[in-house]
C-alpha positions as CSV (number, residue, x, y, z in Angstrom):
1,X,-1.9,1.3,-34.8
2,X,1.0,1.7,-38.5
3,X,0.2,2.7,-40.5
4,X,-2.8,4.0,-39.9
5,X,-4.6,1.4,-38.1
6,X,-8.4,1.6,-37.7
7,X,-9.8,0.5,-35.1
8,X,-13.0,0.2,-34.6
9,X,-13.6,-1.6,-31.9
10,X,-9.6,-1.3,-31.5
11,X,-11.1,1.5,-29.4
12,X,-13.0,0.7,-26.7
13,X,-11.2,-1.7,-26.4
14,X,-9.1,-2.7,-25.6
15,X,-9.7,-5.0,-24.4
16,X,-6.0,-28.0,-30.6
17,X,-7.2,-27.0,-27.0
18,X,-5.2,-25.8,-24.2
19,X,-2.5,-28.5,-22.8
20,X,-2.4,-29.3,-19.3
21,X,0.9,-28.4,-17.9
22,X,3.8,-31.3,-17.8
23,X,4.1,-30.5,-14.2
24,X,1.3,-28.9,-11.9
25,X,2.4,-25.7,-10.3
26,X,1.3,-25.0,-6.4
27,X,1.8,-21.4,-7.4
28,X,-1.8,-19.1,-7.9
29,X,-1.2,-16.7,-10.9
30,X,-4.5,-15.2,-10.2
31,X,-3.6,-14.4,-6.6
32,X,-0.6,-12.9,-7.5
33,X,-1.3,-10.8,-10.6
34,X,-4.0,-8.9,-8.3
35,X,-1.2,-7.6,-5.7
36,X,0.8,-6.6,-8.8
37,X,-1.4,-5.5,-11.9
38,X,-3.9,-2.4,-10.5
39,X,-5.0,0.7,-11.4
40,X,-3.0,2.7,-9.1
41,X,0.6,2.0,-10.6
42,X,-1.2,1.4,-14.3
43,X,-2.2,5.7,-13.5
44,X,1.1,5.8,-13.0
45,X,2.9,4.9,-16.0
46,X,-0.2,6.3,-17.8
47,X,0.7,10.2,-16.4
48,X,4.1,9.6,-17.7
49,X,4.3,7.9,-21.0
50,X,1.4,10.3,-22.5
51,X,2.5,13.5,-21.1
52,X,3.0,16.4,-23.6
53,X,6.7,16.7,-22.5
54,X,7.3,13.5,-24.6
55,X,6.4,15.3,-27.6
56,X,3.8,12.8,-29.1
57,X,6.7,9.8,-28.9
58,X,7.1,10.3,-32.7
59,X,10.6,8.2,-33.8
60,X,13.9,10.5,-34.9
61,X,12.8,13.7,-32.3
62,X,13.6,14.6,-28.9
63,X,10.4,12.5,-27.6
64,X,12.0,9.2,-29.0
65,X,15.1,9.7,-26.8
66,X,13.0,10.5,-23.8
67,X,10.8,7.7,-24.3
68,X,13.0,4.7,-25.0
69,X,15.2,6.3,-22.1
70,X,12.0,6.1,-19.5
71,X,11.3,2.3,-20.6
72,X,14.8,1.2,-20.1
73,X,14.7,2.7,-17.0
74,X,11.2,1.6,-16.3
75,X,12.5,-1.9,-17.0
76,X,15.7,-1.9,-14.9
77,X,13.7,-0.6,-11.5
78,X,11.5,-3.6,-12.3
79,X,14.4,-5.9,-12.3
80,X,14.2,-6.8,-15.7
81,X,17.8,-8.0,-17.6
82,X,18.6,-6.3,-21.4
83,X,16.7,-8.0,-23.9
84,X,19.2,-7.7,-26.5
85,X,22.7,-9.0,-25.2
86,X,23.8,-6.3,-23.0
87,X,21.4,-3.6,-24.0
88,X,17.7,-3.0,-23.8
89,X,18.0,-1.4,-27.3
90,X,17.7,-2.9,-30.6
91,X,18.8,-0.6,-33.8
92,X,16.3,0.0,-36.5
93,X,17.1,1.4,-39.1
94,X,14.9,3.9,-41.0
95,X,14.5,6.5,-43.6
96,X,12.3,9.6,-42.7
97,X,11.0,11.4,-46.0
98,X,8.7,14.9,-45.2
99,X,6.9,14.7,-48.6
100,X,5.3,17.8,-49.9
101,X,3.2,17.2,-52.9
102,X,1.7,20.5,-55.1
103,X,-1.1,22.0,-53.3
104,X,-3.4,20.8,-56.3
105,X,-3.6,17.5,-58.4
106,X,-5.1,18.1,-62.0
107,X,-6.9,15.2,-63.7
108,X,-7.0,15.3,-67.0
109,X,-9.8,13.8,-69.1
110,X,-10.8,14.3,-72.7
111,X,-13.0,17.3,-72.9
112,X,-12.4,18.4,-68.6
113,X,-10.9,18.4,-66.1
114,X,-10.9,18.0,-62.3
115,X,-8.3,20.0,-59.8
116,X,-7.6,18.3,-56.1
117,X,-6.5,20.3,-53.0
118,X,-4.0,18.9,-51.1
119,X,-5.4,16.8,-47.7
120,X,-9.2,18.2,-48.7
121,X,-9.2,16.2,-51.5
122,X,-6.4,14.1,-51.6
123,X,-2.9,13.3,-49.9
124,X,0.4,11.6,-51.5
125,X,3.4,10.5,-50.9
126,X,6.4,8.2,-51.7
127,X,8.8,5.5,-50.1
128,X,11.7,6.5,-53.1
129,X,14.6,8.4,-51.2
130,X,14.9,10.9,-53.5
131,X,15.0,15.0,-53.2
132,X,12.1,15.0,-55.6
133,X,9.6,12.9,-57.7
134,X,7.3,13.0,-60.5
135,X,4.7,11.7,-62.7
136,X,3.7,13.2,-65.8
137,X,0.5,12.5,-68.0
138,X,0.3,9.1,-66.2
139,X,-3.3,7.6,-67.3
140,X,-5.2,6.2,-64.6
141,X,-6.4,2.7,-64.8
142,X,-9.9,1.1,-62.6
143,X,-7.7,-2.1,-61.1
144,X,-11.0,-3.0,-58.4
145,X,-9.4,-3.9,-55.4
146,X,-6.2,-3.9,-56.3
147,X,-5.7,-8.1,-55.1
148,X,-3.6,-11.3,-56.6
149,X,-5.1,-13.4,-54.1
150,X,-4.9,-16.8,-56.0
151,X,-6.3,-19.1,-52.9
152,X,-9.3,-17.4,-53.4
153,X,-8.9,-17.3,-57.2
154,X,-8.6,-13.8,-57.7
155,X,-6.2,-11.2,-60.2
156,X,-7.5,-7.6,-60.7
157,X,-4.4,-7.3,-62.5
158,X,-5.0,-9.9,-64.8
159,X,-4.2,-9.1,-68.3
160,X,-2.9,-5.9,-67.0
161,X,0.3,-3.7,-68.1
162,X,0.2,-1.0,-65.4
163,X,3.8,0.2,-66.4
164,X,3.6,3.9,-66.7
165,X,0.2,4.0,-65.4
166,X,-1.9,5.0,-62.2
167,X,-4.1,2.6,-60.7
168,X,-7.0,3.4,-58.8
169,X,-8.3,1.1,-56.5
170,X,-10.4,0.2,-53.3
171,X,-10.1,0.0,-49.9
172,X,-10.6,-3.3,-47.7
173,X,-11.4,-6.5,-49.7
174,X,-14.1,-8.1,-51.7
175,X,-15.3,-9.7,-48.7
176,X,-16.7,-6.8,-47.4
177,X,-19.6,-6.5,-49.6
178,X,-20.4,-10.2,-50.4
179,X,-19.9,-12.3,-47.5
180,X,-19.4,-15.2,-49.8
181,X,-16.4,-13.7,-51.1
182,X,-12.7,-14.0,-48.9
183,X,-13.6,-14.3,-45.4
184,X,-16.7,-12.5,-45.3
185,X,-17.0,-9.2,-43.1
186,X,-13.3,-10.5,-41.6
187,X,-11.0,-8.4,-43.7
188,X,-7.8,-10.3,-45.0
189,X,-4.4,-8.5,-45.2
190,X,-5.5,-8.2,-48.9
191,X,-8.2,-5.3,-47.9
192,X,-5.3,-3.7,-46.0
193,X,-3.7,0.0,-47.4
194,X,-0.6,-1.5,-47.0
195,X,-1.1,-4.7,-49.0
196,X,-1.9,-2.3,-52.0
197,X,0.2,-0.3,-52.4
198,X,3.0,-3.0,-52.2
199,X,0.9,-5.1,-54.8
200,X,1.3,-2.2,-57.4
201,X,4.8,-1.7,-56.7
202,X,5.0,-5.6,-57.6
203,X,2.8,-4.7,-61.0
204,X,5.1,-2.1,-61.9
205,X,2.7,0.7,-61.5
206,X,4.1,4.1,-61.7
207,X,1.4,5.9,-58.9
208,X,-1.3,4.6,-56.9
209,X,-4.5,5.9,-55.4
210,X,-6.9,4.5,-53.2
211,X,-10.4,5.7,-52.7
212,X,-11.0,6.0,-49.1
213,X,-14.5,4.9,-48.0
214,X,-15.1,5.5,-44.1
215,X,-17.3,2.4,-43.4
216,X,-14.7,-0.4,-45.9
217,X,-11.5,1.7,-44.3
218,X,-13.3,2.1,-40.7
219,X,-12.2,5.3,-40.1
220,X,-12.6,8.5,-41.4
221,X,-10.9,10.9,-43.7
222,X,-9.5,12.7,-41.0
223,X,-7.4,9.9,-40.2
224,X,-5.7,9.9,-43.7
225,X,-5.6,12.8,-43.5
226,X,-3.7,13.6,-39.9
227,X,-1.2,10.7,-41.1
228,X,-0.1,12.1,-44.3
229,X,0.3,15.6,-43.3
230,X,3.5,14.5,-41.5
231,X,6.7,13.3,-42.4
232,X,6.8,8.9,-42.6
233,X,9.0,6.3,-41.7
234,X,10.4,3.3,-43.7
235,X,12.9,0.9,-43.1
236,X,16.1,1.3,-44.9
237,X,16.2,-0.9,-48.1
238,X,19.4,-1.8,-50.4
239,X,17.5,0.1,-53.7
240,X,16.5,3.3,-51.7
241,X,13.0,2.0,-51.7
242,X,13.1,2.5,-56.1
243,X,11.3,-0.6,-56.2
244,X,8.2,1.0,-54.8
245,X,5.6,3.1,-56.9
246,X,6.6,6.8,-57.7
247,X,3.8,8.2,-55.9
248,X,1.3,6.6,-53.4
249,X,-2.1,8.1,-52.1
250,X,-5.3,8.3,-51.1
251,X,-8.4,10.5,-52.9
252,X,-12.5,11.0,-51.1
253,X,-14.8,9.1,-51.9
254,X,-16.8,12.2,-52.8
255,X,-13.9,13.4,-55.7
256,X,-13.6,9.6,-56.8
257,X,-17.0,9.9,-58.1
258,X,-16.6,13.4,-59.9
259,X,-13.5,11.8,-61.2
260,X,-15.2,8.4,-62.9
261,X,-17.6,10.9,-64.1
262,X,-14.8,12.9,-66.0
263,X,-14.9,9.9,-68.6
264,X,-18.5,9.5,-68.3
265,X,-18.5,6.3,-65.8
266,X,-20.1,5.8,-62.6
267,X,-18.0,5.0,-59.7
268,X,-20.6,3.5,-58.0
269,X,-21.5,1.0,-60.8
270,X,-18.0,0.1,-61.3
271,X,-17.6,-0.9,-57.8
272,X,-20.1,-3.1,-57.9
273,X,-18.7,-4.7,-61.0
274,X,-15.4,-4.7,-59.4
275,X,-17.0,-7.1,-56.6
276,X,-17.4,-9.8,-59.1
277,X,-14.8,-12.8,-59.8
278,X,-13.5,-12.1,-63.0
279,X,-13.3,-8.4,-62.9
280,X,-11.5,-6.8,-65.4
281,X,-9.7,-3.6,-64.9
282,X,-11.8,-0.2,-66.9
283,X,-9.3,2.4,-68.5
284,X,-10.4,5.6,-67.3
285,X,-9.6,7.9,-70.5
286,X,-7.7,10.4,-67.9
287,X,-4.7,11.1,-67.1
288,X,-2.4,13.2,-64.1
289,X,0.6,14.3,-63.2
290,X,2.1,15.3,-59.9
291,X,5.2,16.4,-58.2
292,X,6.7,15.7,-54.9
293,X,9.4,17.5,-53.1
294,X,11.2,15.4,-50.0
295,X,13.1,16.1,-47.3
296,X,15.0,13.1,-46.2
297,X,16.9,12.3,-42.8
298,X,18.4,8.8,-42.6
299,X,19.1,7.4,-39.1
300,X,18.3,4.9,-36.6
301,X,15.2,4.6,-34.1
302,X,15.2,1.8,-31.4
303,X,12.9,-1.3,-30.4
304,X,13.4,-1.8,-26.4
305,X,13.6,-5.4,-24.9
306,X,13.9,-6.8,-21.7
307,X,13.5,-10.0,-20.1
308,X,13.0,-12.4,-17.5
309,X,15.1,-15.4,-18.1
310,X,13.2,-19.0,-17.9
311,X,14.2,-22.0,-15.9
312,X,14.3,-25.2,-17.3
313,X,13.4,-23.9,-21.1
314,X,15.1,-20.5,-20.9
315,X,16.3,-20.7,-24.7
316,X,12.7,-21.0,-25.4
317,X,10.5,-17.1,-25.1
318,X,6.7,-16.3,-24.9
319,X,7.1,-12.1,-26.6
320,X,5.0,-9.9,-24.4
321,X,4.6,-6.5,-27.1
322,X,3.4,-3.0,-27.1
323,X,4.5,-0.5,-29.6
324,X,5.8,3.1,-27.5
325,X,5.4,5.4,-31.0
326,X,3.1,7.8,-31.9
327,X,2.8,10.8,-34.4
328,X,4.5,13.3,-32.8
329,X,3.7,17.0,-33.3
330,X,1.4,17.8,-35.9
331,X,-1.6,19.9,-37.1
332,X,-3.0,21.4,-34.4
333,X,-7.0,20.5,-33.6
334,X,-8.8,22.2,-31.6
335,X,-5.9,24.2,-29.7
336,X,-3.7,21.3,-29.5
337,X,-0.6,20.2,-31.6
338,X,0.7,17.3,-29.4
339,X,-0.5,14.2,-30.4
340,X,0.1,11.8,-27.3
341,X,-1.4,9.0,-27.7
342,X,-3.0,8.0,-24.6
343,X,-5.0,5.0,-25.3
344,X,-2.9,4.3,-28.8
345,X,-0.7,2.9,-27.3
346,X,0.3,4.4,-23.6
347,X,-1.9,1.8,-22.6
348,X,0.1,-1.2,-24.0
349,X,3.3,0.2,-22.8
350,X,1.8,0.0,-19.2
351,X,0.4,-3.0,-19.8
352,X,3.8,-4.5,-20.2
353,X,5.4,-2.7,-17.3
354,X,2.6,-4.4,-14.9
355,X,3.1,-7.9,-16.5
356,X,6.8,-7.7,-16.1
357,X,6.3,-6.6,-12.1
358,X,3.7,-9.8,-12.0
359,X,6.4,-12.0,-13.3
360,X,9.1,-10.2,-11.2
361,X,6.4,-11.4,-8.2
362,X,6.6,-14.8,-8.6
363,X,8.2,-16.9,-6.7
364,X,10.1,-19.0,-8.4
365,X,11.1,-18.0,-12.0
366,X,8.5,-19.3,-14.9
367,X,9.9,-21.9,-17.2
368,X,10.1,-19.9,-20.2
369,X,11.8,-16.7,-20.8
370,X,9.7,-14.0,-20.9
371,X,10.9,-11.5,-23.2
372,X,9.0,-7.6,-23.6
373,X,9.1,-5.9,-26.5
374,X,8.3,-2.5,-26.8
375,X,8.1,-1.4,-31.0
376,X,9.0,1.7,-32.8
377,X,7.5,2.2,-36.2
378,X,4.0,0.8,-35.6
379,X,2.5,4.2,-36.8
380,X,4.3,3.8,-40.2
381,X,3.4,0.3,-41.0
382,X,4.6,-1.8,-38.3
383,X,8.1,-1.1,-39.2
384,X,9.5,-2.0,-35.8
385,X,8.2,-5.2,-35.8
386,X,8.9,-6.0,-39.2
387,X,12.6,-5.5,-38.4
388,X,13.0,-7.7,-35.4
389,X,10.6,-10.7,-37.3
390,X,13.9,-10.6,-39.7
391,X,16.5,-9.9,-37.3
392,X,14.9,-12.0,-33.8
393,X,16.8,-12.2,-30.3
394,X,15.8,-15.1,-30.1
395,X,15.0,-18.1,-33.4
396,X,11.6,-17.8,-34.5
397,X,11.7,-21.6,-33.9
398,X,12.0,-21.4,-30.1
399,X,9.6,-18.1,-29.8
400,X,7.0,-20.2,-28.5
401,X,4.5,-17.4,-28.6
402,X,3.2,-13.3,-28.9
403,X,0.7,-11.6,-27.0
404,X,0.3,-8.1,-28.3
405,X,-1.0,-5.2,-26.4
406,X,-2.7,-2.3,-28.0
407,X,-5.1,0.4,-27.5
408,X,-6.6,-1.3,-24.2
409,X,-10.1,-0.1,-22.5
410,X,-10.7,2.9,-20.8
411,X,-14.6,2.2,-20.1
412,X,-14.6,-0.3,-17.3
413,X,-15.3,-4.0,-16.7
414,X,-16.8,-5.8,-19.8
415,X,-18.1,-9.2,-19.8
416,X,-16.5,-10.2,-22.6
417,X,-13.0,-10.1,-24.1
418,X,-12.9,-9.6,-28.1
419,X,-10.3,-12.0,-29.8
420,X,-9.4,-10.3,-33.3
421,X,-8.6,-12.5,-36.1
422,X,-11.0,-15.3,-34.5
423,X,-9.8,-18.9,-34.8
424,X,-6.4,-18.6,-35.7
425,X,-4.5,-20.5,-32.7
426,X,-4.6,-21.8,-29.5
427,X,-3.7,-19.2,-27.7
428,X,-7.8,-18.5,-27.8
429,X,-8.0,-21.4,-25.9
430,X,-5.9,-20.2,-23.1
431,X,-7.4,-16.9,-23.2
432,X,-11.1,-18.1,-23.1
433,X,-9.5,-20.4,-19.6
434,X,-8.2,-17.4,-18.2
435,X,-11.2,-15.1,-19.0
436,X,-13.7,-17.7,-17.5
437,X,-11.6,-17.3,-14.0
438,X,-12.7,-13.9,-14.3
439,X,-17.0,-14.8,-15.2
440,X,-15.7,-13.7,-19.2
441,X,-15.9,-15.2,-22.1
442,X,-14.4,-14.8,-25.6
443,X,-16.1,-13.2,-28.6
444,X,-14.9,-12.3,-32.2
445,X,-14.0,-8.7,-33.2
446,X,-17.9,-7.1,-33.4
447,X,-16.4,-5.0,-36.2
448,X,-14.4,-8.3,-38.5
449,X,-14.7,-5.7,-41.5
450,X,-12.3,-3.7,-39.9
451,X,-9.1,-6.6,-40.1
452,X,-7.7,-5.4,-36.7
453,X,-5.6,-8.6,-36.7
454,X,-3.8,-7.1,-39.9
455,X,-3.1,-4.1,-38.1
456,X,-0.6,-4.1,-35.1
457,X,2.7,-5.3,-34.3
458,X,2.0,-9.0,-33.9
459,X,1.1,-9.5,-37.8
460,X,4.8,-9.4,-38.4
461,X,5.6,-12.4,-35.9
462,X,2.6,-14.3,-37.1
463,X,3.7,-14.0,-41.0
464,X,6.7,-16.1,-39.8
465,X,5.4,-18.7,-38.3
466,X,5.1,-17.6,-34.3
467,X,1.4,-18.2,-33.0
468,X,0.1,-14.6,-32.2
469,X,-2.7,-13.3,-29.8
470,X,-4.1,-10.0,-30.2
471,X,-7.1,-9.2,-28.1
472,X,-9.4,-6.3,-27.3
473,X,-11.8,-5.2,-24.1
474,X,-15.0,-6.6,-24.4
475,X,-17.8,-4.5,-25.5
476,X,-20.9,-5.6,-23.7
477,X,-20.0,-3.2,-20.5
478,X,-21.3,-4.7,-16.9
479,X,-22.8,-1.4,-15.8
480,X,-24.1,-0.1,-19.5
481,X,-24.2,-2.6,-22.0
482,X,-23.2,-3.8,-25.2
483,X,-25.0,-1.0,-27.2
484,X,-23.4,1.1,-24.5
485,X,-20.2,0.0,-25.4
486,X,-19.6,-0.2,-28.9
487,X,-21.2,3.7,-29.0
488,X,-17.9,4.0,-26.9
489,X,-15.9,2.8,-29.6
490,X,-17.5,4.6,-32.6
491,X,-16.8,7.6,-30.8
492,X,-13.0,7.3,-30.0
493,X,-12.4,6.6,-33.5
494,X,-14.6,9.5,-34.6
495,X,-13.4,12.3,-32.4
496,X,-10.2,11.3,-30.8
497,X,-8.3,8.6,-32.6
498,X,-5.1,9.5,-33.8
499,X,-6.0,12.8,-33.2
500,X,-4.8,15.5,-29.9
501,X,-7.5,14.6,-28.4
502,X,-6.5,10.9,-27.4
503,X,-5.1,12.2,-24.2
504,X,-5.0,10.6,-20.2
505,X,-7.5,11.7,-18.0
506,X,-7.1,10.3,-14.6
507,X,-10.8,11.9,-13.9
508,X,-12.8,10.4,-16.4
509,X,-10.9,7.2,-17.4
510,X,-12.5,3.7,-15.9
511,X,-8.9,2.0,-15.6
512,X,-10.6,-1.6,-14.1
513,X,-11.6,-3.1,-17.7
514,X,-8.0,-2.6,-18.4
515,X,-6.9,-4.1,-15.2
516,X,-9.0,-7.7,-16.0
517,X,-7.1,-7.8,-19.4
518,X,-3.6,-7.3,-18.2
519,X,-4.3,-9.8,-15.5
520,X,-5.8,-12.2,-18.2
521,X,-2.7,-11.9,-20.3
522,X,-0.8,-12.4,-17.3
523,X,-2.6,-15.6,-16.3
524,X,-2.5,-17.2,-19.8
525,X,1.2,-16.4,-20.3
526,X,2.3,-18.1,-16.9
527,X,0.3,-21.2,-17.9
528,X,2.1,-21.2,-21.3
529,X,5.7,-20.2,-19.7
530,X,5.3,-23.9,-17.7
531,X,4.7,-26.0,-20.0
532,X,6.4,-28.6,-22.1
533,X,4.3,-28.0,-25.6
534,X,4.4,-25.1,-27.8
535,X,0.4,-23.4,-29.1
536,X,0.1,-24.0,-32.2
537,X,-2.0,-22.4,-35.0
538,X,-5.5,-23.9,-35.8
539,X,-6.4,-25.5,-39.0
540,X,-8.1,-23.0,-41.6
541,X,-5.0,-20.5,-40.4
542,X,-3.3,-18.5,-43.3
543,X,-0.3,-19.0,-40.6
544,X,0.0,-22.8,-39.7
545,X,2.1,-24.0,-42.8
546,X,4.7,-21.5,-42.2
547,X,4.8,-22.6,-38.6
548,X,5.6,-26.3,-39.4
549,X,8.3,-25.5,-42.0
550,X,10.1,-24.0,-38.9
């Protein structure tokens, strides 16, 4: 989810107040989304979209072009128009660069020094479309967590000249430790991978490193560690992505502390430090140099949208999105090299096929126009998204909402429905209606630390303003409990998260969890598609000032 995407409880998954309507509507969205949302057709799509003959659904290789080709067509049988004037496609353009570091990174301190293996110890990269790059005798620099975050009145780079230097930082924010600090256990975008290394590229740092820490990062080395062993994706950029630090990487937590030792510091006690306002960044009297080798391929990869025009307000959309990517064919794990992706994100994409055949059910046409979205990119960083929030279908200012599908349940009927990003807009409200027709209620992410609402496609439309819903399957399971439950996502993200093993099995998948969300999502988005006002983001949002600029 792009990334890498943690997930947590992303795994199991997957799982003002509400206006009334300006007109009632005789119409029963309940009724209808149970003759057209089930588990039979849901096994359907599932058999299909994670097969191994689509190769993983990695963008640029034969399993994009089989992919997009099975949604458009998936679309079309369901009656759907092209969401993009006369085609279901959308052009994104993107840079692939297959980096391949040296096999060993050599740190450099004063009287020792410390050698990494490649993905063991450590993995790099870049975003700079070049053949090769390099750093040479760079000195590394303790920047804490690597955040400006001036609303909360912190600067790690404060008084700092990182120009030729290496910063080492930390994962996930301050918050995480001191719940008095940020927003607690509920990660920011600050504590996000992503969010760093753009934040040294804006210091001017020539290489970055961050320490990876499973419990802060919420997922495991192995993770890193799958993602960077394969080629990545960025969107094309007028400076060749130049503006962007040399190198950018990750380290273990276990060789981050033999390296602070190399200059005769503990890591340990500098973290702690570095959870204090006021920290100032620690030179770390060591210095490394690296090279990486690229091999760069520029071309385009494809967003797919289709819709269902409106009727009264059709120049006003409520975005339905799942991203169809995934990582493609990689290191092979136990056996198997195809990495398909079942429940990240075959489950969204089915999702959206089943509310598109519920909305295709109605009727009479809803209000709104419902318009589906189906990302590429969301394994790199949420590229696809990021290109349609600048280049939209329709004006951010008449996108009335997004409800984004990922990584839905597998385990069955929960009594609960997890809300990520907790508070943020009204859409809650509308979900927590809809879940109640169902004996649900909404809860917060059980895992906040893991900033799941940072993490998938709808980040991108909420940074501009659209209110954005991201939600989860409950974790308090009706036959086996909550404890049951969230041992169900601890162990997807330990054994089979972005890994072979997230595969479709008809046999041992509980597809009815999944089939309450969909219909939820369903339900709420009908009620929204009929009326006159627009959600809007709560008070305390990071989101509701850019929303009422629009």
């Amino acid at each position: 989810m792009k990334k890498l995407l943690l997930l947590s409880s992303c795994a199991l998954l997957f799982f003002g107040s509400c206006k009334q309507s300006a007109k009632s509507t005789d119409l029963n969205a309940d009724s209808l989304a149970i003759k057209a949302i089930n588990d039979s057709s849901l096994t359907q799509y599932l058999s299909v979209i994670a097969a191994d003959s689509l190769e993983g659904r990695k963008p640029f290789t034969n399993g994009e072009t089989k992919t997009i080709n099975y949604l458009k067509n998936q679309f079309g049988k369901l009656g759907l128009q092209p969401g993009n004037g006369n085609s279901f496609f959308q052009e994104v353009p993107m840079v692939e660069i297959r980096s391949i570091p040296e096999d060993k990174m050599v740190l450099k301190g004063k009287t020792a020094s410390l050698t990494l293996n490649y993905l063991t110890d450590f993995v790099a990269g870049t975003r700079r479309v070049q053949d090769e790059v390099s750093i040479s005798n760079s000195p590394l620099v303790f920047a804490g967590y690597g955040i400006v975050a001036p609303e909360y009145g912190w600067n790690d780079y404060a008084n700092l000249n990182v120009k030729g230097k290496t910063v080492v930082v930390l994962i996930n924010d301050p918050g995480f430790a001191d719940s008095t600090l940020f927003k607690g256990k509920n990660m920011t975008y600050y504590g996000r991978w992503t969010y760093k290394f753009e934040e040294a590229a804006r210091q001017g740092a020539t290489g970055i490193i961050i320490v990876h820490d499973t419990e802060p990062a919420a997922y495991p080395w192995t993770v890193v560690r799958s993602g960077w062993s394969k080629s990545k994706l960025t969107l094309q950029s007028g400076d060749n992505g130049m503006s962007r630090a040399i190198v950018e990487g990750w380290i273990t937590l276990d060789k981050a502390k033999k390296l602070f030792a190399l200059d005769g510091k503990s890591f340990d006690q500098l973290a702690l430090i570095a959870r204090k306002k006021g920290f100032k960044a620690v030179d770390l009297n060591i210095t490394t140099s690296l090279k990486v080798k690229n091999t760069i391929k520029k071309s385009v990869t494809y967003n797919v949208l289709a819709k269902i025009p409106g009727d009264k307000r059709k120049e006003e959309a409520i975005i339905y999105s799942a991203h169809w990517d995934h990582l493609g064919i990689g290191e092979k794990v136990q056996g198997d090299s195809i990495y398909n992706g079942a429940v990240d994100n075959a489950t969204g994409v089915a999702a959206l096929f089943e509310i598109a055949s519920a909305f295709k059910k109605l009727p009479k046409v809803a209000g709104r126009t419902i318009l589906f979205i189906s990302y590429t990119g969301e394994e790199q960083g949420l590229l696809g998204s990021e290109y349609y929030a600048k280049h939209p279908v329709f004006p951010l200012s008449k996108t009335v909402a997004n409800i984004n599908m990922d990584m839905m349940g597998i385990a069955g009927k929960t009594k609960d429905v997890v809300v990520y990003g907790f508070g943020q807009s009204e859409l809650e409200d509308y979900a927590a209606e809809a879940a109640k027709k169902q004996g649900r209620v909404i809860v917060p992410d059980p895992v906040p630390s893991s900033g799941l609402y940072y993490r998938s496609d709808h980040f991108n439309l909420a940074k501009v303003g659209v209110p954005s819903l991201f939600t989860g399957s409950g974790v308090d399971n009706i036959k086996e409990g909550r404890e049951w439950g969230l041992k169900q996502v601890a162990d997807f993200t330990k054994f089979r998260y972005h890994s072979p093993q997230d595969n479709f099995d008809a046999k041992t998948w509980d597809l009815s969890g999944i089939v309450e969300d969909v219909r939820m999502l369903f339900d709420m988005g009908y009620r929204i598609s009929n009326e006159v006002s627009y959600p809007k983001w709560k008070n305390g949002s990071e989101f509701k000032s850019i929303r009422e600029k629009k």
